[in-house]
DOMILO-74441 format. One record per residue (C-alpha): residue in one letter; x, y, z. Coordinates in pm, whole numbers, plus 50000, padded with zeros to 5 digits. Each point is the difference from the previous one (the first is absolute). Layout:
# residues N
AXYZ;...
END
This chain:
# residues 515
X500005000050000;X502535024850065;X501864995649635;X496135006249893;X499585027350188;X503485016149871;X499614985549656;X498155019649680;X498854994349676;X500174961649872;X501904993550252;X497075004250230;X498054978249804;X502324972749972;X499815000650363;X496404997850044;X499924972649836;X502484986250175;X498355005250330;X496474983649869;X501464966150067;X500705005950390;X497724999150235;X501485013050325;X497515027850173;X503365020750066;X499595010449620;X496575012650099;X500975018250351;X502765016549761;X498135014849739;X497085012150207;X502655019250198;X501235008849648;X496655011349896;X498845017750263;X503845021850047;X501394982950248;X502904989549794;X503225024649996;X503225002649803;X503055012850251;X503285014149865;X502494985550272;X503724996849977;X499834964249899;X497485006449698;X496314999549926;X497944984650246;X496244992249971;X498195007850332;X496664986850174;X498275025450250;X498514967150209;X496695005650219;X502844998750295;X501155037449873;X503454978649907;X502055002049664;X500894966449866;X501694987449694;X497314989049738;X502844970649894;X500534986750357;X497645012650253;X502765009850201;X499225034450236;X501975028849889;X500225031050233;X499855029649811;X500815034950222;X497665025849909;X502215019349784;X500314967049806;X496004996949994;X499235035049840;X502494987649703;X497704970349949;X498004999149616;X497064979749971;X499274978349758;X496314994749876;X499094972349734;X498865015249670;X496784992949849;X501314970649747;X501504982950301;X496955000150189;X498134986249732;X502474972349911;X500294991650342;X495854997350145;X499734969349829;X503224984250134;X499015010450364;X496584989749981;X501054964449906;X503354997650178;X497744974850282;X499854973449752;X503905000949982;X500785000450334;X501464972850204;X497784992050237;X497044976049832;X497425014350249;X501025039149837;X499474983849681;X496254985250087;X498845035350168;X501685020649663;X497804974449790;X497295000350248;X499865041649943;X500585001049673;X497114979649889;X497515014950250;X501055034649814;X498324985449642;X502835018549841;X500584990949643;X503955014350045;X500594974250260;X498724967549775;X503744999349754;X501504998250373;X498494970850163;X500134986549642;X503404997849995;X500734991950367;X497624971149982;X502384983849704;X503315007250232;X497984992550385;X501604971750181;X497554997050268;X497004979849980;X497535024650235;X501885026349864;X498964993049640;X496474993850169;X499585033250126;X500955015949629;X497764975449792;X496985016950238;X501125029749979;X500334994849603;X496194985550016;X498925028450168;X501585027749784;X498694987149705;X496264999450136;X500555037849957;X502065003649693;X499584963249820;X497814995749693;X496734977750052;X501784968649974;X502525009250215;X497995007850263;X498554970149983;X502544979250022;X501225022850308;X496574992150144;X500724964650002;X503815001050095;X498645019550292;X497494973250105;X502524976349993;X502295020350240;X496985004450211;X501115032450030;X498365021550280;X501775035649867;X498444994549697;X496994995150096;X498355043049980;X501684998949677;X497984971649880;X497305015550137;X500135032449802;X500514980349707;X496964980050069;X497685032450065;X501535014849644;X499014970349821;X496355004050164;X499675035049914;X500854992549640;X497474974549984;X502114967849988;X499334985350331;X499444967149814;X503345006949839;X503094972550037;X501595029750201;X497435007850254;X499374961450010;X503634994350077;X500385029250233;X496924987950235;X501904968750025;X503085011350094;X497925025250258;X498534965950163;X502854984849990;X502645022950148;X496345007350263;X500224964050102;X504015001850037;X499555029250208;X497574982850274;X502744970249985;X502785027150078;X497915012550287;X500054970550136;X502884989850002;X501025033650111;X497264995550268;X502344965550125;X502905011050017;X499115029550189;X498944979750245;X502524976750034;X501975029450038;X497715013750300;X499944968050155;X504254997750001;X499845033550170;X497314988950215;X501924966550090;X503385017050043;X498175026550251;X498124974150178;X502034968750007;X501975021050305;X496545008350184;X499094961849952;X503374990350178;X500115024350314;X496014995050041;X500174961849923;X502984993150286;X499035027450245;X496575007449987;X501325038849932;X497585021349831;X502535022749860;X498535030449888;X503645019849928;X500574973449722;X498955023949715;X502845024350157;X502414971249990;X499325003449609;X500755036850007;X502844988950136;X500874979449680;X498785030349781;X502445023950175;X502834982049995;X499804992949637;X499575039949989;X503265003550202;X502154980649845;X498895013849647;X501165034450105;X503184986250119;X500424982849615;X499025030349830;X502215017750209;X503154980449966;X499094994149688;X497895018449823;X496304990549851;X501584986849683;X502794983050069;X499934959549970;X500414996050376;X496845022050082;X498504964149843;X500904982550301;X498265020250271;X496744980050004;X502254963550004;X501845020650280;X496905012450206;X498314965850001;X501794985450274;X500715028550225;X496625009949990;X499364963950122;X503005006350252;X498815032750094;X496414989150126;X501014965650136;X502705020050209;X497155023750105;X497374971250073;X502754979750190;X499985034150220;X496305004850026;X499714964350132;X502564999650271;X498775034850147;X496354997849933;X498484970149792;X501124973450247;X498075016750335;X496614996949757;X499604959949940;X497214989450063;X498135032350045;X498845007049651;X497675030350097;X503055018850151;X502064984749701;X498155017249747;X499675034350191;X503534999050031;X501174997449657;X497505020749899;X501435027750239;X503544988549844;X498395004149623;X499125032350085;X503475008050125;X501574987249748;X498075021149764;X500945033750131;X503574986450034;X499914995949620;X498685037049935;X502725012850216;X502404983849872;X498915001349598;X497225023249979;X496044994149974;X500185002049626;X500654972349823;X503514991749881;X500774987449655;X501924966349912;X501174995749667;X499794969249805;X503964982549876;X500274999849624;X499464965750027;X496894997350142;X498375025049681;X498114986249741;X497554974449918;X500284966349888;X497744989349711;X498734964149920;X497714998849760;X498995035149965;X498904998250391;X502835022050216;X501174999050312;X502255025150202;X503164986350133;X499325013850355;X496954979050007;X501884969749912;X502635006250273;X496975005250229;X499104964349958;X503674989849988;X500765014050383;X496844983450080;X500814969849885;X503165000850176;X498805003750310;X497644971450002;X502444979749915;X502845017150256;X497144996850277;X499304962749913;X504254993349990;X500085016650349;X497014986150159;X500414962749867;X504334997749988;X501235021350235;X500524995350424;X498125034049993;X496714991549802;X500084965950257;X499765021350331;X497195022349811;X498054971349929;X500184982250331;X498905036650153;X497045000549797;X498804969350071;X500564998750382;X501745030650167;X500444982450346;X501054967749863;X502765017749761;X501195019850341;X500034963850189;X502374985849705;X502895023650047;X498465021249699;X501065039650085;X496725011849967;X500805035650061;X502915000049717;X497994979849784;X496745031250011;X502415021049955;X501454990749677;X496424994149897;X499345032850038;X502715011049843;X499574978349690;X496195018349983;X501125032850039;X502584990549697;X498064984749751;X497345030050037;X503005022749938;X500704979649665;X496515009149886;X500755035150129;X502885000649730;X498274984449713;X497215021450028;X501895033449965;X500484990749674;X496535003149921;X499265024950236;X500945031050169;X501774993050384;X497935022650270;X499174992650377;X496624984449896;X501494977349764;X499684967450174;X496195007250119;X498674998149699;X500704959249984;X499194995850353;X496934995550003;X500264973749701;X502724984150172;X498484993250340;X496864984949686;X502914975849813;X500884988150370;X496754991550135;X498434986449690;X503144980749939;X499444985450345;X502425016950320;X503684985949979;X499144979049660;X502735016449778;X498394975949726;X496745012350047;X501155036049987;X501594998649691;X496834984549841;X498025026850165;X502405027849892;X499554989449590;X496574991450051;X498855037450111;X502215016549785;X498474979849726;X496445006950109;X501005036950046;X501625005849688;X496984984049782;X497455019850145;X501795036650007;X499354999449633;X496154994850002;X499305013750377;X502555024150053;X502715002950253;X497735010650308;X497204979549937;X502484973349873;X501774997350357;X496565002250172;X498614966549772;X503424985050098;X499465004950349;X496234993149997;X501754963049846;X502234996450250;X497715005650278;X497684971749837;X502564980249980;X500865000150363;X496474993250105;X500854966249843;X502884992750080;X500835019850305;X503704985550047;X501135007849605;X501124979949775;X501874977650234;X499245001250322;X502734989950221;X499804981050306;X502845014850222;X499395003950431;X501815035149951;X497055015849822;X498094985350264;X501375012650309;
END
C-alpha cells in the first residue's frame, strides 16, 4: 500500500491490480486512512516517509506499523496525501470484495454472506470467480447462496428459477424474504400459477418447515445447556445439604465467588499482558481452578467458625447463611462495586460451530464440557478415593461413621468445601455468558435448591437428571409461554410432581435425613 500510495500513473494501476489478489483487512484499514487524509508524506533526514495519523494521535510508518515520534516542529512539515478520484474508483470494488480473499474461512462466509444479501449485480463476477478458486467446502456453500440469491434480483426468468430451486435445496433460511418478494411479484403480474411462483411457494414451505426443525433443535440444546449450568450450580448444594442436612442459603454467593475471581484474574492477564496478546487466552483455563480454590478455601473457613455449631439445627442453619449471604453481598459491592462487572470471553471460546446448518456457540459447548467433568470428577472422588468413602459412610449413618474411627468433623469439612467449590465452578462458567454482580448467584438459587429436591436430597444421580430435565422443560416452553409464565408452568410442574412423589426421583433411605 505504501508504493501505491507514493506511486502515479500506470504504475498505480499495475499496483491495484496487484493488490486485488490479497486479502488481508490491513489493505483496507490503509486506504480508508488514505481516503479519508490520514495518510502523510514526511521529509526526514533518512528520505521520504509515508505517515499514518492512528486513532491513538500516534505517527506510524504505513510500511511497518512501527510508532514514529514526530516533535511538533516536525508535525507542521507533514503533507497529506489524499487518493484521487481514479484511485478511489479502481479501488471500491477491490475493498468491497477483499472478505472473500481473506484468510480466515469464516471472513470469507460473512463477505459472501453480505454480498449476496446486497442483490448487487457488481458483486456476481466476484463470487463467480472465487467460487472456481474456493477451497473450502462451507465456504463455497455460503457463495453458491449468495450467487442464488443475487440472481433472484438481477437473473433472467430462467435463472431465477433455477436459483429458486438451488435455494430449496440449501434450505436456506436468508433466502427465504427474497423468495418471498419474488413470489408476491409473480402474483401481482398475474402468474401465480406460473413454474416460478409454483417453485417459490415450495421453497417458502420448505425452508418454513426447516425453520420449526431449527427451533427445535435450538430449543434442545438450550436446554441442555441450562441444565449443565443448573447441575454445575447445584451438584455443590446437593453435596453440603445431602451430608449435613445444611440448608445453605449463601451458596449463590459462593458462585459470585467463581464469577469474581474469573473477573480478577482477567484484569491481571490483560494487564500483564494486554487484551490481545495470545496469553490473555489462558485467563479463563487459569481462573477455573482458583476460583474452585478460592471458595473451597473460604467454605473450609465458614465451616470451622460457623457451619459446624449449626448441625442439626436446620432452622438456625438457614437463618444463618442467609445472614452470611447477605454479608457476603455487601462485601462484594465494597469491594467491586454494585454495578455489574464485565468478563470477556478468550478468543477461543468465540464463534459457533455449525452441523448441518444448525449452530452452536462454543461457550455453550464448554458449558456442557465443565459439566460433564464434574460428574464424572464427583463420581471418581466419591466411588475411588479414601475421601468419597468417609462421605458416604457419613451419609448413611453419622454416629456409626464417628464409632469407626471416621473423622467426622474433617470429613464435613471437606464436604463443605468441595460444595462451596463446585458452585464457584459454575460461578466461572457463567461469567461467560453473563455479567458478574453481587446478585449473580441468586438468580439460580432458587432453581438449584428445585434440581436438589426433585432429584431427591444427597442423590447426586438424581440431581443431575433433575438439573437436564427442568432446563429441558424450561427451555421448550419459553418459546410458546414466555420466560415469566414459562418459569411459573415449570414450577406449577414441579410442584405436581412432588405431590407424587414427595421424596424425588430417588428417594434415599439414609438415618441422617432422619434425625
Amino acid at each position: 500500500m505504501s508504493e501505491l500510495i507514493l506511486a502515479t500513473g500506470d504504475e498505480q494501476a499495475a499496483l491495484i491490480e496487484e493488490i486485488a489478489n490479497y486479502g488481508d483487512p490491513v489493505i483496507a484499514e490503509i486506504y480508508e486512512a488514505w481516503r479519508t487524509g490520514g495518510v502523510y508524506t514526511f521529509e526526514s533526514d533518512t528520505g521520504l516517509q509515508l505517515l499514518q495519523f492512528t486513532e491513538l494521535q500516534e505517527w506510524v510508518l504505513v510500511s511497518t506499523g512501527e510508532v514514529v515520534p514526530l516533535s511538533e516542529a516536525d508535525a507542521d512539515r507533514v503533507e497529506k496525501e489524499r487518493a484521487s478520484r481514479s484511485v478511489r474508483k479502481s479501488m471500491k470494488s477491490i475493498i468491497d470484495t477483499l472478505g472473500l480473499k481473506a484468510e480466515d474461512a469464516n471472513v470469507r462466509i460473512d463477505s459472501a454472506i453480505k454480498m449476496g444479501r446486497s442483490q448487487k449485480m457488481e458483486f456476481v463476477p466476484a463470487l463467480e470467480a472465487r467460487l472456481l478458486v474456493e477451497p473450502s467446502k462451507e465456504v463455497k456453500q455460503a457463495i453458491e447462496e449468495a450467487l442464488a440469491i443475487s440472481l433472484l434480483e438481477n437473473g433472467d426468468a430462467e435463472q431465477k428459477l433455477a436459483a429458486v430451486k438451488d435455494l430449496t435445496k440449501m434450505k436456506s433460511i436468508a433466502a427465504r424474504g427474497f423468495i418471498e418478494k419474488v413470489l408476491q411479484a409473480e402474483r401481482d403480474a398475474a402468474r401465480a400459477q406460473g413454474p416460478l411462483a409454483l417453485a417459490s411457494a415450495n421453497a417458502l414451505l420448505v425452508i418454513e418447515e426447516h425453520v420449526k426443525i431449527m427451533e427445535f433443535l435450538g430449543s434442545f440444546f438450550r436446554g441442555f445447556s441450562t441444565g449443565s449450568v443448573l447441575l454445575i450450580v447445584s451438584f455443590g448444594l446437593a453435596i453440603t445439604f445431602g451430608l449435613m442436612g445444611i440448608i445453605n442459603m449463601a451458596h449463590g454467593e459462593f458462585v459470585a465467588i467463581g464469577g469474581y475471581t474469573t473477573y480478577m484474574v482477567q484484569t491481571f492477564f490483560m494487564n500483564q499482558w494486554g487484551l490481545s496478546s495470545e496469553a490473555f487466552g489462558w485467563y479463563f483455563v487459569v481462573s477455573l481452578p482458583l476460583s474452585f480454590l478460592m471458595a473451597a478455601g473460604i467454605g473450609l473457613l465458614l465451616e470451622k467458625t460457623i457451619i459446624r455449631f449449626l448441625y442439626r439445627r436446620p432452622l438456625e442453619s438457614l437463618l444463618c447463611t442467609w445472614g452470611i449471604s447477605m454479608v457476603m453481598q455487601q462485601g462484594f459491592r465494597l469491594i467491586f462495586g454494585a454495578a455489574n462487572v464485565q468478563v470477556n470471553n478468550p478468543t477461543w471460546l468465540m464463534g459457533n460451530l455449525s452441523v448441518g446448518g444448525f449452530s452452536m456457540s462454543y461457550t455453550r459447548l464448554f458449558i456442557m464440557f465443565v459439566a460433564l467433568l464434574v460428574v464424572l470428577l464427583t463420581w471418581l472422588l466419591l466411588r475411588k478415593t479414601n475421601l468419597g468413602l468417609h462421605i458416604r459412610a457419613v451419609m448413611q449413618n453419622r454416629s456409626m461413621a464417628s464409632s469407626l474411627g471416621i473423622p467426622v468433623a474433617r470429613v464435613n469439612s471437606m464436604t463443605f468445601a468441595l460444595g462451596c467449590g463446585l458452585a464457584a465452578l459454575g460461578g466461572s462458567v457463567l461469567s461467560q455468558i453473563g455479567n458478574v454482580g453481587p446478585l449473580m448467584g441468586q438468580q439460580y438459587i432458587v432453581d438449584s435448591f428445585m434440581v436438589v429436591v426433585i432429584g431427591s436430597v444427597g442423590n447426586l444421580l438424581g440431581a443431575g437428571i433433575s438439573a437436564m430435565g427442568i432446563g429441558f422443560v424450561d427451555q421448550l416452553l419459553q418459546p410458546s409461554l414466555g420466560p415469566v409464565m414459562g418459569k411459573i408452568t415449570v414450577f406449577f410442574v414441579i410442584i405436581l410432581f412432588l405431590q407424587w412423589r414427595p421424596g424425588g426421583l430417588f428417594p434415599t433411605r439414609s438415618r441422617s435425613l432422619d434425625d
